[in-house]
Backbone as JSON Lines, residues from 0, in Angstrom:
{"i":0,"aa":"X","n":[-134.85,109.18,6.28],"ca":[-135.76,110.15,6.84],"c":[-137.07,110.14,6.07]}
{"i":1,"aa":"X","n":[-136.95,110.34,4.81],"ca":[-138.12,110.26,3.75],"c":[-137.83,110.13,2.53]}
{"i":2,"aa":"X","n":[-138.78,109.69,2.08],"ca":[-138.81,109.15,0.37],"c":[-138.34,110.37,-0.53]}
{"i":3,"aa":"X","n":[-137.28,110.21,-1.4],"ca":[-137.26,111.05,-2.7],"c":[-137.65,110.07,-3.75]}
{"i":4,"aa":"X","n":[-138.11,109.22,-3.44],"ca":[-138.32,108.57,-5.13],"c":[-139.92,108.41,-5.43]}
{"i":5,"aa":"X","n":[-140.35,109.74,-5.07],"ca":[-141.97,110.08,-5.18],"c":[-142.8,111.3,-5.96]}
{"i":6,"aa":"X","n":[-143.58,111.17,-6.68],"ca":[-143.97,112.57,-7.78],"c":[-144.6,113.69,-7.11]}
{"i":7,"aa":"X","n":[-144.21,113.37,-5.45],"ca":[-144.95,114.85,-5.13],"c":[-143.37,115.49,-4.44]}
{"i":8,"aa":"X","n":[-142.49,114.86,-4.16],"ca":[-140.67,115.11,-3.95],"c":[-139.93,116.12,-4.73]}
{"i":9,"aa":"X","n":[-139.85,117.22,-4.92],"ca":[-138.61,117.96,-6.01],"c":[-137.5,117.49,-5.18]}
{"i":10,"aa":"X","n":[-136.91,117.11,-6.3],"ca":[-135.37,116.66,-5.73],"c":[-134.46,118.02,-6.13]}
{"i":11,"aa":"X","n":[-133.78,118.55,-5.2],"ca":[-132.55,119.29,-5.95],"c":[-132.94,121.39,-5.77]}
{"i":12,"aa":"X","n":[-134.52,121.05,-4.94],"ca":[-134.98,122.11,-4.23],"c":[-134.2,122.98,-3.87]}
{"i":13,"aa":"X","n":[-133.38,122.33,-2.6],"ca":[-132.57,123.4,-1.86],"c":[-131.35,123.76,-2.75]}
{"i":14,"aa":"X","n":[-130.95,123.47,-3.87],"ca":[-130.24,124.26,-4.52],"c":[-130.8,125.38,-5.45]}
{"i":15,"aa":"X","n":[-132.06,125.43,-5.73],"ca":[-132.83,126.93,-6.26],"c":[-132.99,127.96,-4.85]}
{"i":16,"aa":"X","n":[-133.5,127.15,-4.12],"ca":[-133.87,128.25,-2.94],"c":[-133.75,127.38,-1.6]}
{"i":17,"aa":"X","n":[-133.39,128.68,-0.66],"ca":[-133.3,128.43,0.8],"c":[-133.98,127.19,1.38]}
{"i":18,"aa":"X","n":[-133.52,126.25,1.92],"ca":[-134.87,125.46,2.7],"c":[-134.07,125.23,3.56]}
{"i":19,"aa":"X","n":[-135.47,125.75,4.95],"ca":[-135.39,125.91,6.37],"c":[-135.16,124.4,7.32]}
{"i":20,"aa":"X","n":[-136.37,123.61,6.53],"ca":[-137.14,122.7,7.08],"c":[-137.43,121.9,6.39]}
{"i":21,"aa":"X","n":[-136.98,120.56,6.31],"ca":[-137.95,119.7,5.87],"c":[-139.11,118.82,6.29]}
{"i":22,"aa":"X","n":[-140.48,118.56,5.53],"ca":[-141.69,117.9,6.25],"c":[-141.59,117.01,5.71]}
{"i":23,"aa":"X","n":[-141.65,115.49,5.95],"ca":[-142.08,115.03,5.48],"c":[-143.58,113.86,5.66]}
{"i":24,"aa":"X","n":[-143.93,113.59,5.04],"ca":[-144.98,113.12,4.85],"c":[-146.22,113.56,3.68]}
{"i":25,"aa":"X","n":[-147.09,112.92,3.44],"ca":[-148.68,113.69,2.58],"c":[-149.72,113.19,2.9]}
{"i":26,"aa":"X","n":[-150.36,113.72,4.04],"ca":[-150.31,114.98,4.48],"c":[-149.28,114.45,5.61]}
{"i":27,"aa":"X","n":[-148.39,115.52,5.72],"ca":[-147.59,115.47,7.31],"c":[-148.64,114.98,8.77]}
{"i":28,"aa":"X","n":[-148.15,114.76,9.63],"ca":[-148.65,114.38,10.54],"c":[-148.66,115.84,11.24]}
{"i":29,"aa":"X","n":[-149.66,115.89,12.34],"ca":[-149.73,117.12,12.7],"c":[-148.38,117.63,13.64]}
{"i":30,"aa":"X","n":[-147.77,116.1,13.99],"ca":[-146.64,116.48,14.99],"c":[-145.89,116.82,14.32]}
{"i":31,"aa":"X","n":[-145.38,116.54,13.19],"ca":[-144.15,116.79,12.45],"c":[-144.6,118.57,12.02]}
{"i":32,"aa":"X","n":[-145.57,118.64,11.66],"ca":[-146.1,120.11,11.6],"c":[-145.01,120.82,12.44]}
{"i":33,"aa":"X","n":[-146.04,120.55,14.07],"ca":[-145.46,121.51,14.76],"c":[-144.22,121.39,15.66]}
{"i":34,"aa":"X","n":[-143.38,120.56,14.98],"ca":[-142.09,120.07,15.21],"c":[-141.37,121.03,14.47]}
{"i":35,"aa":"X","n":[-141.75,121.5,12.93],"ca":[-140.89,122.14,12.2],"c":[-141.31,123.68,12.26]}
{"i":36,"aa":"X","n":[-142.77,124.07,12.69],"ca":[-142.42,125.14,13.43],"c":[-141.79,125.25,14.28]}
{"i":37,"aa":"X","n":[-141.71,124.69,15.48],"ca":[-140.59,124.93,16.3],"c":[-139.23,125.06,16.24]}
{"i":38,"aa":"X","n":[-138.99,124.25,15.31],"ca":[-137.32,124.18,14.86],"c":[-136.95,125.79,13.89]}
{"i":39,"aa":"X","n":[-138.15,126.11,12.96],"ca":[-138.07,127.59,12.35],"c":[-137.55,128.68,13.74]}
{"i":40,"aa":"X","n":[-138.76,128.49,14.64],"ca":[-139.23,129.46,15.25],"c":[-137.64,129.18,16.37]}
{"i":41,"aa":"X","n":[-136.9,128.37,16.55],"ca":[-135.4,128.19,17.06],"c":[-134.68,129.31,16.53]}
{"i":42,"aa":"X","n":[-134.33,128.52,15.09],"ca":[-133.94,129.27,14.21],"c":[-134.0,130.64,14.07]}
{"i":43,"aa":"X","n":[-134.93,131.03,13.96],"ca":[-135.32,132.96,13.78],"c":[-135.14,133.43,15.23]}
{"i":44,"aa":"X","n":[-135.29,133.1,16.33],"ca":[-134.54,133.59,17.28],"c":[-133.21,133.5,17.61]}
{"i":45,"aa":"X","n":[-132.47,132.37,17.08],"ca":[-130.99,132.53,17.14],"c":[-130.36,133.64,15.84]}
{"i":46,"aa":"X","n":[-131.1,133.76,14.49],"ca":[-130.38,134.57,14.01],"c":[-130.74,136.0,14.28]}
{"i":47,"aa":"X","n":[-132.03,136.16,14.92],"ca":[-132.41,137.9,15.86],"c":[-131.17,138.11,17.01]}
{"i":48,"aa":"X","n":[-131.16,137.4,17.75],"ca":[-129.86,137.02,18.73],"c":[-128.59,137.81,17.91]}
{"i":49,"aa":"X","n":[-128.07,136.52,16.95],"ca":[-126.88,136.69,15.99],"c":[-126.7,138.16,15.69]}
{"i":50,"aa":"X","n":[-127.92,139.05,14.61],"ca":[-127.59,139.96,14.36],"c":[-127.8,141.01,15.26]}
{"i":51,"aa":"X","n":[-128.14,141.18,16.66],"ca":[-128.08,142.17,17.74],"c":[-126.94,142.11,18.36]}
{"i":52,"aa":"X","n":[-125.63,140.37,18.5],"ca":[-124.99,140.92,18.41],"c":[-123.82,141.62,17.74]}
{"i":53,"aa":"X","n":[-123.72,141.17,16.44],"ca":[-122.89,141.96,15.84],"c":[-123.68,143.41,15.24]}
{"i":54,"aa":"X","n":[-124.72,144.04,15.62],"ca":[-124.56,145.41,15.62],"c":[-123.78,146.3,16.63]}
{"i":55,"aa":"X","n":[-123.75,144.81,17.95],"ca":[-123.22,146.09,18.9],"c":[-121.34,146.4,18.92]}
């Protein structure tokens, strides 16, 4: 998918903190941009979904 063997790469990221999405590229391409908004913006509506329904 993409390079980890690069000095702008933290390897080992998603074990400090959450990651949603990965981009890759420098600079990303604008599609991949708004590719991974979209995939967020999936995301945050399936878990708004998720938790409306287990309130009910």
């Amino acid at each position: 998918m993409f390079s980890t063997d690069s000095y702008s790469t933290v390897r080992g990221v998603d074990k400090l903190i959450p990651v949603d999405v990965y981009l890759s590229g420098c600079p990303p391409k604008p599609e991949a941009v708004i590719d991974a908004i979209t995939k967020l913006r999936k995301k945050i509506s399936r878990e708004i979904y998720e938790d409306r329904i287990r309130s009910q």
